[in-house]
Each structure stands twice: as structure tokens, then as C-alpha cells.
N, C-alpha and C positions, 0 to 999 in steps of 0.2 A: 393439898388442895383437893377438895371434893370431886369427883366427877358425877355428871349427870345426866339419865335418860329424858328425851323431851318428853316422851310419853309411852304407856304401855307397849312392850315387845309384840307383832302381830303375829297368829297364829300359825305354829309350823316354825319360828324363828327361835332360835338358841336362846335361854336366857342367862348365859354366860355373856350376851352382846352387851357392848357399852355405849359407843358412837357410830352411826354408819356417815360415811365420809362420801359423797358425790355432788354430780350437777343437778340431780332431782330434787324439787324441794321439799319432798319428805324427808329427806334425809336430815340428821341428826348435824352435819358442819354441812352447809354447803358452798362450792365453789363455782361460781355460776363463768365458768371458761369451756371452749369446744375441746379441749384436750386430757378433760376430765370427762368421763365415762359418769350415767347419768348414778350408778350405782356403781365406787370404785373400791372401795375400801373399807376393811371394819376394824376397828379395835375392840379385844376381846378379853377380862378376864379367863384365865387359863391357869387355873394351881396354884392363884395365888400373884402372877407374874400379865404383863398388857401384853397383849398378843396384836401383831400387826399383820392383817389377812387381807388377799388381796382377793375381790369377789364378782371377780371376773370383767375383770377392763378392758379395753381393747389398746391402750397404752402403757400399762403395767405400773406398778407400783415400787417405790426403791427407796433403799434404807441409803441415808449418804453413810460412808465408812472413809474415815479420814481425808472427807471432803468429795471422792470418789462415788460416786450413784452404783447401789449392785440392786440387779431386778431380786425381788422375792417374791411370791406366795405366800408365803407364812415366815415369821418370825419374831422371838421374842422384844421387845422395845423398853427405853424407860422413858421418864418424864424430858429427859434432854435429848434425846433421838432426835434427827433431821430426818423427812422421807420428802418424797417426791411425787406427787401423785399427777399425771400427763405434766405440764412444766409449773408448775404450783412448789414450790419449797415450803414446806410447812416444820413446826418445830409441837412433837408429842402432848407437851404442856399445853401450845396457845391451843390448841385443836379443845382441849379438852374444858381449857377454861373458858372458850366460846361457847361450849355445849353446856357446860355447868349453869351460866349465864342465862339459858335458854329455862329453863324446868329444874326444879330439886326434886321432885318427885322420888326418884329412885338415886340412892345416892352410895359410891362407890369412895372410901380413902383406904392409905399404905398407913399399915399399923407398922409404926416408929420402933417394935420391940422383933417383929418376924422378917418385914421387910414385904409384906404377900399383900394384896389387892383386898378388900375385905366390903362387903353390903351392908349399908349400915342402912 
């Protein structure tokens, strides 16, 4: 499945970014709840692999692991990953196929042969 930016990355911003994740409505998914941080999260091309970055929240951001929430910062994800961004359960795919939904503009798929994130 494609992933996609809504629109050009702003100035001074990585363009390794794919979705930014918060309650502000610039943001790329957003989740309009007080326990989401208005700029909480990004998902990030990184070597190939989704990178899940946490961009300074004041509730933190968590990877579920065998159903258990662990806080991170950064870490690598795939498309079935569960996180938790302030009490929102979300799943890596819908996150992404929301955002795809949104713009094709810029458009990210996993080539079937390497397994790596690739801009097409």
C-alpha cells in the first residue's frame, strides 16, 4: 500500500518524513483528543525501514509489544505495529492508509524484492 505526504515538507523539516501524527490540523493523521500532544509523533523513512519518532509530547509515544505499551523515542516499526500515542491505540497501516487517502503527491511503497521503503 502507498504511503503519502499531504503536501510539500516545510522548510528546515527532514525529507526522509512521511506522516506527522498529532492534534494540530496540519498535521499529516490527526487525532483531535486532549491527550495527544498538538505535534506528537512522526513516522519516518530511515535505510529503507518506517521509523517511529517520538517529536516531543508531553505523554509519550509506545510501541505495544505483546500487547504490553513500552515508551520510545525512536524505533524501528512495520506496517502491523500497534502504538499508542496519549490514549489513541492506532495500528502503523491504518495511520498510513488515512494519510494516503489524504494526497498522492509524494508517494512512498516496500519493494516486494529488498523489503526497504522506496519514493516513487
Amino acid at each position: 500500500m502507498p504511503v503519502s505526504v499531504d503536501e510539500p515538507l516545510a522548510p528546515g523539516v527532514a525529507a526522509n518524513l512521511i506522516i506527522k501524527i498529532g492534534r494540530a490540523p496540519g498535521n499529516d493523521f490527526v487525532i483531535e483528543n486532549p491527550t495527544v500532544s498538538r505535534e506528537h509523533a512522526a513516522l519516518e523513512i530511515e535505510d529503507g525501514q518506517i521509523v517511529l519518532r517520538d517529536i516531543g509530547s508531553k505523554s509519550g509515544t509506545y510501541v505495544l509489544v505483546k500487547g504490553r505499551p513500552e515508551r520510545t523515542t525512536y524505533t524501528v516499526v512495520d506496517e502491523n505495529t500497534s502504538i499508542m500515542v496519549g490514549n489513541e491505540r492506532l495500528r502503523i497501516q491504518d495511520v498510513i492508509d488515512a494519510a494516503s487517502r489524504k494526497s498522492r503527491k509524494i508517494t512512498y511503497v516496500r519493494n516486494p524484492m529488498t523489503g526497504e521503503i522506496e519514493k516513487r
